[in-house]
N, C-alpha and C positions, 0 to 999 in steps of 0.2 A: 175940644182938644183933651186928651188923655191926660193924667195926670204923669210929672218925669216919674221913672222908677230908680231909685235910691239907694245902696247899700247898706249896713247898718252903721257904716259913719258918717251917714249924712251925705256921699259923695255923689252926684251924679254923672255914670259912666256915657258917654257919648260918643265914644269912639270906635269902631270895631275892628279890631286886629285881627287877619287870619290869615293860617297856612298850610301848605300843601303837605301831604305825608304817602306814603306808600300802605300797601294793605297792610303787610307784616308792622310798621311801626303803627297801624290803626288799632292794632290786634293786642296788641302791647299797651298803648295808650289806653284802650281802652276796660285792656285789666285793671290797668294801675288804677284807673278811677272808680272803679267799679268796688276795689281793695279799700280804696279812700274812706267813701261813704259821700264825699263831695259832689256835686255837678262838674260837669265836666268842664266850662267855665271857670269858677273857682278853682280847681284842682292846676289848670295849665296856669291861672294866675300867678298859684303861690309858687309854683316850680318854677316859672319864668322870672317872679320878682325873687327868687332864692330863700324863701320863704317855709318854715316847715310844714308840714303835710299832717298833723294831727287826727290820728285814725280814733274816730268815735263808737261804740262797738254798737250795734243795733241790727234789726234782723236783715236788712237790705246787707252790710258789710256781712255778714254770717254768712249769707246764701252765695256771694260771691268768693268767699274763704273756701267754701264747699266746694264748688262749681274750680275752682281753681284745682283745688287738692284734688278732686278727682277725674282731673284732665291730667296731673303728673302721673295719679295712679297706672293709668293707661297706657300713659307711654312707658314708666318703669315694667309694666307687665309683660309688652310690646320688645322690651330691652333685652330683659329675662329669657322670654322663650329666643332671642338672638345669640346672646352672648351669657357668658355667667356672672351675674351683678350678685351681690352676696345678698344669701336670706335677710343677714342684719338688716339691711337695709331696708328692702320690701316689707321686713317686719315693723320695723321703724316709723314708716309710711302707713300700713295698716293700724297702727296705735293711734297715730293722728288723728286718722280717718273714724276710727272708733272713738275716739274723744270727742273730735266733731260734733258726732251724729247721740253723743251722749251729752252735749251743750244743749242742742234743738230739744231733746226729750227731756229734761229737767225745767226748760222754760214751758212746756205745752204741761 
């Protein structure tokens, strides 16, 4: 027989909770944990027991910072050639994006 698997208070969880969601709120859900740096497990935890969410900075949260920022870029681009959203803006968004990708090259 296995050994129980334990939290780091000691607790052993035995119970399993779960529930139904839609694509869009999976899609959601599953930025937000992605944003965390959490498993996904612990992240619906602390959110469920109202718990805060303490974002730890590490290259897994970096790569989904990225990966986020440059899914708005696309749509703001997307927006742009639609309607007129102001330079400020897109400029604003391109500063990020260039800070970003100026985080990654100072850590390599």
């Amino acid at each position: 027989m296995s050994a129980k698997s334990v939290d780091k208070h000691n607790r052993y969880r035995s119970i399993t909770v779960g529930f139904r969601v839609s694509p869009e709120e999976n899609e959601v859900l599953n930025a937000a944990v992605a944003l965390s740096g959490l498993p996904k497990q612990e992240y619906c935890y602390r959110r469920c027991m109202n718990r805060d969410v303490v974002v730890q900075g590490n290259p897994k949260v970096y790569k989904a910072l990225k990966t986020q920022m440059a899914k708005i870029y696309e749509k703001l681009h997307h927006i742009c050639d639609d309607k007129d959203v102001s330079a400020e803006m897109l400029e604003t968004l391109n500063l990020i994006a260039v800070t970003l990708n100026g985080m990654k090259e100072e850590r390599e």
